[in-house]
Z-matrix of the N, CA and C atoms (Angstrom, degrees):
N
C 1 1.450
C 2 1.531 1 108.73
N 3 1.380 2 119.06 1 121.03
C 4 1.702 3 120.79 2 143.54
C 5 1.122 4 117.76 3 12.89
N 6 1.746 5 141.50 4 145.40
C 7 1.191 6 143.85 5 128.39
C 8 1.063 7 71.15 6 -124.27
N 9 2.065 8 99.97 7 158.77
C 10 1.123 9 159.72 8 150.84
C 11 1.603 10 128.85 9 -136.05
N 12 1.661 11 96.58 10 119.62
C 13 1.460 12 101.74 11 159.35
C 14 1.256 13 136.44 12 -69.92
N 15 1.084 14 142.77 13 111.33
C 16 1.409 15 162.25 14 176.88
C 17 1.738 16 106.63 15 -70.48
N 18 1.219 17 128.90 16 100.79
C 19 1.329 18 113.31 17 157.95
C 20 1.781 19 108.34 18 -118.73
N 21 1.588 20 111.86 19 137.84
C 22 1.599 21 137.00 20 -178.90
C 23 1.598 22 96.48 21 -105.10
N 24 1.842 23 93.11 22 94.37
C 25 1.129 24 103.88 23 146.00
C 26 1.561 25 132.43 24 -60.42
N 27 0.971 26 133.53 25 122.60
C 28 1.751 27 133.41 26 159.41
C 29 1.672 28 114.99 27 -132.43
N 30 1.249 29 81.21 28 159.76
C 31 1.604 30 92.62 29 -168.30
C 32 1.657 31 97.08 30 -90.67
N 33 1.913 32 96.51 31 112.55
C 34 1.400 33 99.24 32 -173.01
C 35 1.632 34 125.29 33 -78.06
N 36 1.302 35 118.70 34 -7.89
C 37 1.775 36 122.30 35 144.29
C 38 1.178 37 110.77 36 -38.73
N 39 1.236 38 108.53 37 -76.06
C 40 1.796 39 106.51 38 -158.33
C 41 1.470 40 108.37 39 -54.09
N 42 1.232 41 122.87 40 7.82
C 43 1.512 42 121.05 41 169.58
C 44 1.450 43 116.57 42 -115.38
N 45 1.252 44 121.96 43 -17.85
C 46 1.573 45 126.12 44 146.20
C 47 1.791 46 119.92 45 -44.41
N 48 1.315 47 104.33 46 -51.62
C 49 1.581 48 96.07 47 -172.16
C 50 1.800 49 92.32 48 -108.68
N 51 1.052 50 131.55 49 29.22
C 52 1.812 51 121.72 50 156.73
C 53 1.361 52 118.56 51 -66.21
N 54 1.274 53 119.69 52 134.07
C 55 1.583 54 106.21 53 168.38
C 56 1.363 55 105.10 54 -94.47
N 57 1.304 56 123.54 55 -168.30
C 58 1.897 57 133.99 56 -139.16
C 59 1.499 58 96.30 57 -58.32
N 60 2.225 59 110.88 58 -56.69
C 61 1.294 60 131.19 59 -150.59
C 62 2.044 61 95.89 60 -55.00
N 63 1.307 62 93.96 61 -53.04
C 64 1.748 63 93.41 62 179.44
C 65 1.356 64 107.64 63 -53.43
N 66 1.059 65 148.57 64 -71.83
C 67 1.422 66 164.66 65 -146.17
C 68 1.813 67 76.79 66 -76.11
N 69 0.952 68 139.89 67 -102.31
C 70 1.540 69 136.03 68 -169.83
C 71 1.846 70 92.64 69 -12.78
N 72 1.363 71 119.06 70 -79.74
C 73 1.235 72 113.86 71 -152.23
C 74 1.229 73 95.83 72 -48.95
N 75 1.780 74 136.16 73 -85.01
C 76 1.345 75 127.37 74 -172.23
C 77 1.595 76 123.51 75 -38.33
N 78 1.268 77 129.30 76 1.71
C 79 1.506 78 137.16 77 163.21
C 80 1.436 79 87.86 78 -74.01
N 81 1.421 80 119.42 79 -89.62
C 82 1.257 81 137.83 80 -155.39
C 83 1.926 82 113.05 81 -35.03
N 84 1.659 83 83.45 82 -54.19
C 85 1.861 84 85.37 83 161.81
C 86 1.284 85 138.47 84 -59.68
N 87 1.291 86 121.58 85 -29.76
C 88 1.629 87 139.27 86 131.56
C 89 1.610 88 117.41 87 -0.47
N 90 1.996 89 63.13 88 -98.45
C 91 1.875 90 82.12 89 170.49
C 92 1.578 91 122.72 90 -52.56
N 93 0.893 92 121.59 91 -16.43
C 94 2.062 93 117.44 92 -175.12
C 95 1.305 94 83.09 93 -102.75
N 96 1.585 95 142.19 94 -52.25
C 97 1.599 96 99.48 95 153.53
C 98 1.299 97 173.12 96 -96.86
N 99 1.295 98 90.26 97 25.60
C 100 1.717 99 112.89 98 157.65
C 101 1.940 100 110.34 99 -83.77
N 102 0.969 101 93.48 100 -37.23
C 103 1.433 102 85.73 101 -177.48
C 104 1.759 103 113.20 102 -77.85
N 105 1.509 104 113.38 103 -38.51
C 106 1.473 105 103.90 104 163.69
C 107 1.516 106 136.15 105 -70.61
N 108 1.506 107 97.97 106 -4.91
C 109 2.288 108 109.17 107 166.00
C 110 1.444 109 114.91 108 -128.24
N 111 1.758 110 103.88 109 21.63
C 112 1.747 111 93.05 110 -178.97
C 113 0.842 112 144.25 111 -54.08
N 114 1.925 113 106.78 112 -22.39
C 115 1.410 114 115.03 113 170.89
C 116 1.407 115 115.65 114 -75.74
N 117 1.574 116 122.78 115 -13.13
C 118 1.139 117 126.69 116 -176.32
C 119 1.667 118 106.06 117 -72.19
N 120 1.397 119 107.10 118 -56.90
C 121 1.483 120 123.44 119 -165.56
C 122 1.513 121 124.78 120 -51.25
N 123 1.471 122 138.57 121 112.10
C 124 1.400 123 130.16 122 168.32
C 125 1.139 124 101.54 123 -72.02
N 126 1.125 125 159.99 124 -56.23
C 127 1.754 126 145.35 125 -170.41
C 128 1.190 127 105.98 126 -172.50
N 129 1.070 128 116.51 127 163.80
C 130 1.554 129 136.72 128 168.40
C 131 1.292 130 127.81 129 -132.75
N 132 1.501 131 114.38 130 147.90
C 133 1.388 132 109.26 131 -174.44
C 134 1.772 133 108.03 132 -158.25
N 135 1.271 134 126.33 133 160.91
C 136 1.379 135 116.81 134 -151.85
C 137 1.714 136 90.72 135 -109.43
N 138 1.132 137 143.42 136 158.05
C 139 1.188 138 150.04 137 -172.50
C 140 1.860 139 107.90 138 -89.45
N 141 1.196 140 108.01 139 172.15
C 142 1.372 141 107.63 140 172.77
C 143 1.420 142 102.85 141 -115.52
N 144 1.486 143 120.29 142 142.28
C 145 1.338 144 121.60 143 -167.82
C 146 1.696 145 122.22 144 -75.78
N 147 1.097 146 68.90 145 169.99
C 148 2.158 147 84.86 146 -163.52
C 149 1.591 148 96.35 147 -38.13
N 150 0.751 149 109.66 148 -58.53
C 151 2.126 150 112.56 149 -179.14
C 152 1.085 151 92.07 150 -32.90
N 153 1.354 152 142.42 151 -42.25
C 154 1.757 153 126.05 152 -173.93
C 155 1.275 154 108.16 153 -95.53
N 156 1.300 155 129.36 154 -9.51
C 157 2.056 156 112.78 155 178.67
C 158 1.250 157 106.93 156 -38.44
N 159 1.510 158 104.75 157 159.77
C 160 1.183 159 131.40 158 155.07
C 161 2.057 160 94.76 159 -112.77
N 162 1.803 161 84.80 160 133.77
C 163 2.136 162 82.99 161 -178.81
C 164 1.480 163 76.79 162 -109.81
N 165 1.429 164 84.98 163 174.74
C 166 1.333 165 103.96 164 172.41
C 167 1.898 166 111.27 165 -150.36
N 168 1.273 167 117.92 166 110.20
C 169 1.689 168 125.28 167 -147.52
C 170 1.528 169 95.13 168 -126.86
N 171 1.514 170 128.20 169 161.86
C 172 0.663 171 149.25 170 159.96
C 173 1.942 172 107.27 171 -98.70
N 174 1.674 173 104.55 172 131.52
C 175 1.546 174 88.17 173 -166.93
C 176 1.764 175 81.71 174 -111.82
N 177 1.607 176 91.82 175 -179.87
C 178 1.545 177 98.41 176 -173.46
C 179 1.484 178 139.46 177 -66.07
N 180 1.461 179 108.60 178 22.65
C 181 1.511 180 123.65 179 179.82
C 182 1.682 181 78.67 180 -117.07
N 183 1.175 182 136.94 181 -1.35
C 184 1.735 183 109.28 182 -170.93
C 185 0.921 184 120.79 183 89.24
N 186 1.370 185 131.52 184 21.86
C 187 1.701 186 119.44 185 -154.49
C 188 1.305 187 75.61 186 -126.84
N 189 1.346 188 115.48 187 172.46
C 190 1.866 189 124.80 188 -169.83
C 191 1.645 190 84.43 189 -105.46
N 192 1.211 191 130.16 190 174.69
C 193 1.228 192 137.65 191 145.08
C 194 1.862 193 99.22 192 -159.44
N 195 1.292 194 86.16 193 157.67
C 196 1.594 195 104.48 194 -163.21
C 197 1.568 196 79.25 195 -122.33
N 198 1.569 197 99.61 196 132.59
C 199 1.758 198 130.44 197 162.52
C 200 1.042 199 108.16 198 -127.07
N 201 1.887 200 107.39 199 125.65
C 202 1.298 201 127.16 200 175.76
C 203 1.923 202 104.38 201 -110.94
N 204 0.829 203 118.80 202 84.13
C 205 1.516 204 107.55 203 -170.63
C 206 1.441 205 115.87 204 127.14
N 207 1.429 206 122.40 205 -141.36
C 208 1.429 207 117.97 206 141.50
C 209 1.644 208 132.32 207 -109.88
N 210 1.242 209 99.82 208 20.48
C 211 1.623 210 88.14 209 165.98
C 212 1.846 211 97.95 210 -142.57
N 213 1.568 212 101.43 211 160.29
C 214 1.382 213 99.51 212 -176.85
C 215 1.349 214 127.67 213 -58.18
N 216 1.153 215 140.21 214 152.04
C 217 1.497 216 143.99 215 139.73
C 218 1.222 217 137.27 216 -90.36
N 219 1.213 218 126.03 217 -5.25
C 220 1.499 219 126.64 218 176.34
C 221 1.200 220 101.49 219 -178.56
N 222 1.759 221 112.51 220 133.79
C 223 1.647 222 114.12 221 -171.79
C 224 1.746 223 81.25 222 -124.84
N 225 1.683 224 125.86 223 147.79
C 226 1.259 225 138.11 224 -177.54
C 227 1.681 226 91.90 225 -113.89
N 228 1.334 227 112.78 226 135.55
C 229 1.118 228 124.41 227 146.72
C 230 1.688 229 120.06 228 -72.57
């Protein structure tokens, strides 16, 4: 059988300035869908926000470089 990863984009501002009632509803929607595909679901887990990515870009010679922060750490030939 299939697996598929599922990732739920949201716009992680609009959850900085929500008060409780918002944050309740998007729980609740969660929960009604975990509970309506549980048998489907292997696990879940919530991401850490954009302030922590690691990107990973191609810069203008072509070379990949990986940014953890704001300055690079490792450019691949």
């Amino acid at each position: 059988m299939s697996e598929y990863l599922v990732l739920i984009y949201e716009d992680e501002n609009a959850y900085a300035t929500a008060d409780q009632a918002t944050m309740q509803q998007v729980m609740s929607a969660h929960q009604a869908f975990g509970a309506k595909h549980g048998p489907a679901l292997r696990g879940s887990n919530a991401l850490q926000p954009t302030t922590t990515a690691t990107s990973i870009r191609r810069d203008s010679a072509g070379q990949t470089v990986v940014t953890d922060g704001p300055c690079p750490i490792m450019t691949f030939d």
